[in-house]
C-alpha positions as CSV (number, residue, x, y, z in Angstrom):
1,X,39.6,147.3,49.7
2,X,39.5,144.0,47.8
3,X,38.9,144.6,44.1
4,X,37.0,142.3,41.8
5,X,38.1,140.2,39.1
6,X,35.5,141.4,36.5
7,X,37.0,144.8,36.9
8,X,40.6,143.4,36.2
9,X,38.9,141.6,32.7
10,X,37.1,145.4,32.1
11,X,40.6,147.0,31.9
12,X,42.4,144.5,29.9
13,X,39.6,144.5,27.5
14,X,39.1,148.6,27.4
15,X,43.6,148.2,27.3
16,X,43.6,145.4,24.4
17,X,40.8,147.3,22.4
18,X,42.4,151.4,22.7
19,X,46.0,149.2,22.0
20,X,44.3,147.5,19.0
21,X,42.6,151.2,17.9
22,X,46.3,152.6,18.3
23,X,48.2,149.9,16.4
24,X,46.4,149.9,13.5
25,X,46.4,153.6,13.0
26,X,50.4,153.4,14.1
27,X,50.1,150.9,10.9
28,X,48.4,153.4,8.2
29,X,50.3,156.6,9.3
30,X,53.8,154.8,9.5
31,X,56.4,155.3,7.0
32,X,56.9,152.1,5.0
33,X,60.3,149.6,6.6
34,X,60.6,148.6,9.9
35,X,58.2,150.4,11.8
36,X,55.4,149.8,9.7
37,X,56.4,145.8,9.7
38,X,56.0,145.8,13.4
39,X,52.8,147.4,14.0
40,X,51.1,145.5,11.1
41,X,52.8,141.9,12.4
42,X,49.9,140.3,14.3
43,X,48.4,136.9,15.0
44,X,44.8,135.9,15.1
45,X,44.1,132.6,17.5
46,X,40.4,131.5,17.2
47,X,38.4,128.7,15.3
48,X,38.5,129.1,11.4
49,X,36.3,127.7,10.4
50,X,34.0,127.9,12.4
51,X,32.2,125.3,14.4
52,X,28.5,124.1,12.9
53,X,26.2,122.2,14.2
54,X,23.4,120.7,11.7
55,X,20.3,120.1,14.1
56,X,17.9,119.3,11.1
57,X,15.2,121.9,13.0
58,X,18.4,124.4,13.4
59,X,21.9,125.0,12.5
60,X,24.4,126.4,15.4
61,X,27.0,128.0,14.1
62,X,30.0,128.9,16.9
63,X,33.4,130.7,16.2
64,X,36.2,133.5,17.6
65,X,38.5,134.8,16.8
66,X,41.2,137.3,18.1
67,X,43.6,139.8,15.9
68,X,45.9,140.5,18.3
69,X,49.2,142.8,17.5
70,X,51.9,144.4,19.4
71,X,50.6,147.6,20.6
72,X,46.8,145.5,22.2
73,X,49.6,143.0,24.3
74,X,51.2,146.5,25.8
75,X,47.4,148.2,25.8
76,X,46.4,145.3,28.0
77,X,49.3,145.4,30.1
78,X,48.6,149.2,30.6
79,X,45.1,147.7,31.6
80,X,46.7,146.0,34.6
81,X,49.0,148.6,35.4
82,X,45.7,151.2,35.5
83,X,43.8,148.6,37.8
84,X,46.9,148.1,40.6
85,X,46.8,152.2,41.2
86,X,43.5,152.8,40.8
């Protein structure tokens, strides 16, 4: 049975966001060192600022932006491992 690839993008998302969830309360309930360094290192690719275009009649304004940490990366990689045995 061939699989699609929008279901593939639905489990990395659902994977990144419960790895996200999971990371930052990892980060609050951590004792403070080296644990608590890793699960709050995290990089956030996107547009800043954002975008905006001035159309006289309307301004557009467009912008991302991900926060992505250690514990989304291995979320979404559970994601994929979830979608190959499912």
């Amino acid at each position: 049975m061939r699989k699609s690839p929008w279901v593939l993008f639905v489990f990395i998302i659902i994977g990144g966001l419960l790895g996200g969830i999971l990371g930052e309360i990892l980060h609050v309930i951590a004792p403070q060192g080296t644990i608590q360094n890793i699960f709050s290192t995290h990089f956030m690719p996107g547009l800043s600022p954002p975008l905006t275009i001035d159309l006289v009649l309307m301004k557009l304004t467009l912008g991302f932006s991900l926060k992505v940490n250690v514990i989304s990366v291995l979320g979404m990689f559970v994601g994929v491992y979830f979608y190959k045995h499912v």
